[in-house]
N, C-alpha and C positions, 0 to 999 in steps of 0.2 A: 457504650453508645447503643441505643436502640434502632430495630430496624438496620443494622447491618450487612454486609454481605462480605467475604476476604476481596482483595483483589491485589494484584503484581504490580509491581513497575518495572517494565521491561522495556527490551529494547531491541527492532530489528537491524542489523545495521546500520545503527542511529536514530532510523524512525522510533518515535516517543510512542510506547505502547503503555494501555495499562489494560489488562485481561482484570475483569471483574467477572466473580463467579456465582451467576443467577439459576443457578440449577437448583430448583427444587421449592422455586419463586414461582408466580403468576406475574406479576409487575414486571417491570422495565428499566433500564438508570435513563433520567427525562433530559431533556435537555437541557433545561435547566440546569440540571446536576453535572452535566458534559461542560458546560460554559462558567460554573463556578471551580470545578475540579482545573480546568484551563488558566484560569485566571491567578491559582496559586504557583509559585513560583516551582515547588515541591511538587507539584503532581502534573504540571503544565502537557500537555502529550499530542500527538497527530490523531493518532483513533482509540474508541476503549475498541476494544473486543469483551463482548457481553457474551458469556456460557450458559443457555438454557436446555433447558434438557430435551432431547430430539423429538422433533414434531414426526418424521420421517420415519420407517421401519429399516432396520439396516444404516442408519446414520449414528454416530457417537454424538450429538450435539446438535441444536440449532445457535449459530453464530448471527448475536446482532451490533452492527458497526457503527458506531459514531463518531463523524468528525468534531475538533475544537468547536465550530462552532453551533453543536447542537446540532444540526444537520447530518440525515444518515447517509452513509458511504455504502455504495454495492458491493466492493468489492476491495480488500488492504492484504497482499501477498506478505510482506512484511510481520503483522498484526498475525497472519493466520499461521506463520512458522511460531512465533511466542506462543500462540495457544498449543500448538502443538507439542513444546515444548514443555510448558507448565505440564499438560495431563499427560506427557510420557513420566515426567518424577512422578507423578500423581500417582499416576497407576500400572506402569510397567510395560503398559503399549508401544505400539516402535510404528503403528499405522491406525490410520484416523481418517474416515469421511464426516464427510462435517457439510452440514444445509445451509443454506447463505438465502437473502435476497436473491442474490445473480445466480445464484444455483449450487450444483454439487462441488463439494473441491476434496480432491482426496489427498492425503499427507503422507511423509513418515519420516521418520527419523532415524538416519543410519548413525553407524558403528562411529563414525569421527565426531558425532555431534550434529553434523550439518543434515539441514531440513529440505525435505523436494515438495515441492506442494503441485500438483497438477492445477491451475489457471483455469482451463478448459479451451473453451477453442475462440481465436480470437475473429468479432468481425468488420465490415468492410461497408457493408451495402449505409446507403447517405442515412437511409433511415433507421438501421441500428443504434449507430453510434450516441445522440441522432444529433444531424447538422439541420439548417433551417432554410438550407440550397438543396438542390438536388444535384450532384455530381454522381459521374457515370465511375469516374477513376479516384479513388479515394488518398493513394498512394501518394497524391502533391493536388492539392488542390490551393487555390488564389486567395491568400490570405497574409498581407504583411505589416511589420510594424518599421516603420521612418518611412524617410522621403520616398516617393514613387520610384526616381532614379535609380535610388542609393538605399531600398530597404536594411534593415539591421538585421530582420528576421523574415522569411518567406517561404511561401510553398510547400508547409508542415505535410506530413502523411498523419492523417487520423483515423483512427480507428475506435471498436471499445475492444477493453480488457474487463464487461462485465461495469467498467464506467467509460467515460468517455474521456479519448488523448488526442492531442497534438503534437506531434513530433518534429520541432525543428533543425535541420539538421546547418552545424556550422564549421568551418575551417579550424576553428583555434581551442582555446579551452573554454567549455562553459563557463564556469567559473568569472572568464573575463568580461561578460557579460551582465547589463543590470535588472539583471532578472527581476530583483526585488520592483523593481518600476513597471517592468513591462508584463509578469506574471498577474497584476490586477485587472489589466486591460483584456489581455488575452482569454481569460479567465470567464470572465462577463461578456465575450463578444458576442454580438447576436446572431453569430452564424454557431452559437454552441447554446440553443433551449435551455438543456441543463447543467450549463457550464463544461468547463471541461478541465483536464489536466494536464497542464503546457510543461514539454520538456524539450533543453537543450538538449542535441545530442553530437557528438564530435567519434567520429572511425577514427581508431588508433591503429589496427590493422584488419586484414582481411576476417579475424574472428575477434574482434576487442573494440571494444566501444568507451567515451567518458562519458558522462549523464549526470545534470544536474536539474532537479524538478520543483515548478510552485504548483504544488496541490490543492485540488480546488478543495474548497470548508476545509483546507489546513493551512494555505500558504506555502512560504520558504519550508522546504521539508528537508531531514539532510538525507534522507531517503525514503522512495518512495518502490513499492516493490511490480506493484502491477503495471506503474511507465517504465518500469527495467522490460516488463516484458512486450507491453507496446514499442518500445524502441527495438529489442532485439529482434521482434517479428518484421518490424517498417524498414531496418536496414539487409535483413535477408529479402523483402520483398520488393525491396527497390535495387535488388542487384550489388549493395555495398558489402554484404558478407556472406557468408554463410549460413545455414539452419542452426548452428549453437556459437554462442558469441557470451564471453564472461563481459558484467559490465563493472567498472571501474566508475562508482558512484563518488563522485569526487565531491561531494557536499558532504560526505559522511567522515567520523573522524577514525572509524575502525578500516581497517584498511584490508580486508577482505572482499574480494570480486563477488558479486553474483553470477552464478553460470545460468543461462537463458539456451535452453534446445524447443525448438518448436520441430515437434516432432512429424514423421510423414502419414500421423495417424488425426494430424491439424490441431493437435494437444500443445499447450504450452506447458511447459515443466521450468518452472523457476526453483534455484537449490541454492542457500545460505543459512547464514548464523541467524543464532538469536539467544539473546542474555536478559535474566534473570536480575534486578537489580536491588530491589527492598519489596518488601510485603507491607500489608498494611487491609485495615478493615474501614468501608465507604457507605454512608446512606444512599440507596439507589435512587432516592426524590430529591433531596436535597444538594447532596455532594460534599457535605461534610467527612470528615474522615481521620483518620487514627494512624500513625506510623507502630505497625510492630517494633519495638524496641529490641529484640533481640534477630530481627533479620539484619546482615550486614552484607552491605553494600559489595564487598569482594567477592561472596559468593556467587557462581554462577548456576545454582539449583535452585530450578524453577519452584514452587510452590503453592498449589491453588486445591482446595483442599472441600 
């Protein structure tokens, strides 16, 4: 195939990554290519994560992010432990700063496997996030879905994580809820400009949260890594936990917690897995693409080359 580039099919605790590596490209993978790649049952994913070579002095990488639908994403904590992952087999590294849209994120990869990626600092003011109200308290602001009585959903804390969350919090398990219905709504609400990203979120105890999220330009997501850390900041900042809370992403089929410290330096540090699934070579315009035949799917060494 001409015009190629490698790229991964990965996975961060579910979330559908595919890391394509544009390092040493001028071009871009277009939308188009994000929305045909989608489309295939084989490569279907939540964000690519695109590898260019760093714009920045002191940076390993300039990271560009795009959702299913063609539409780029600020900010995928999920998305940016796989890259981290790929260029630790790659090249022997164990720590990685890497340039984003939303800014710096630094990485590493310790001794067990599992990735910490610093978030950076999350914020609050109406017009960060940005809502389309102006609210003084960001932590519960007036926003629901049913009846006036008898809402189903109410009173989310939003914030950004770099994009923009809503966090609603409920008695039971996400899960039991029909997100797939109400995450289109929520999503597109006109108290969210540029959308936003609606997560359930249910206190299992004073440090443990459940979280199920629909990603804005992804949907039903079976995780989502940046509302793990809008929730575990929303539930210490409304008094339901504490500064580190593991979250228990119960849309995911891997069954490993994310651990969430928001630190007193106003850092969020998010730390989990991330797997390695098939390799394979992609046209960055089109989205056409190639399965390597001899990457196998049990493997869990990353590959990006």
């Amino acid at each position: 195939m001409a015009n190629t580039v490698e790229f991964a099919k990965m996975n961060g605790l579910g979330n559908k990554i595919l890391v394509v590596d544009m390092r040493g490209r001028t071009d871009k993978v277009t939308p188009e290519a994000a929305i045909a790649l989608n489309a295939d049952t084989a490569t279907q994913f939540d964000q690519i994560m695109a590898i260019h070579d760093p714009k920045l002095a002191g940076t390993d990488a300039y990271i560009d992010i795009l959702n299913c639908d063609g539409t780029k994403a600020q900010a995928c904590g999920n998305g940016t432990r796989c890259v981290v992952q790929a260029l630790s087999s790659e090249t022997g590294k164990k720590t990685f700063t890497f340039q984003t849209v939303a800014g710096i994120l630094n990485a590493v990869e310790h001794e067990d496997g599992m990735i910490s990626v610093d978030m950076g600092k999350p914020r609050f003011g109406w017009q960060e996030i940005p809502l389309s109200e102006e609210f003084h308290d960001t932590s519960r602001i007036e926003l629901q879905i049913g009846p006036i009585d008898n809402p189903i959903l109410h009173s989310p804390a939003v914030m950004s994580m770099g994009n923009p969350h809503a966090i609603f919090w409920v008695d039971r398990d996400p899960m039991d809820f029909d997100l797939e219905r109400f995450g289109p709504l929520l999503e597109n609400h006109p108290m969210f400009p540029e959308k936003a990203n609606i997560t359930l979120a249910q206190v299992t105890s004073d440090a443990s949260l459940r979280t199920r999220t629909w990603e804005r330009g992804a949907g039903l997501t079976l995780a989502c890594g940046s509302a793990a850390c809008a929730a575990g900041v929303s539930a210490a900042r409304t008094g339901r936990t504490g500064r580190t809370v593991t979250i228990d992403v119960a849309s995911s089929p891997i069954r490993v917690p994310l651990t969430i410290e928001w630190r007193d330096d106003d850092h969020v540090i998010m730390t989990g897995p991330a797997e390695w699934e098939w390799s394979g070579a992609v046209d960055p315009e089109n989205g056409t693409w190639q399965r390597d035949e001899a990457s196998e799917t049990s493997s869990r060494e990353a590959s990006v080359k």
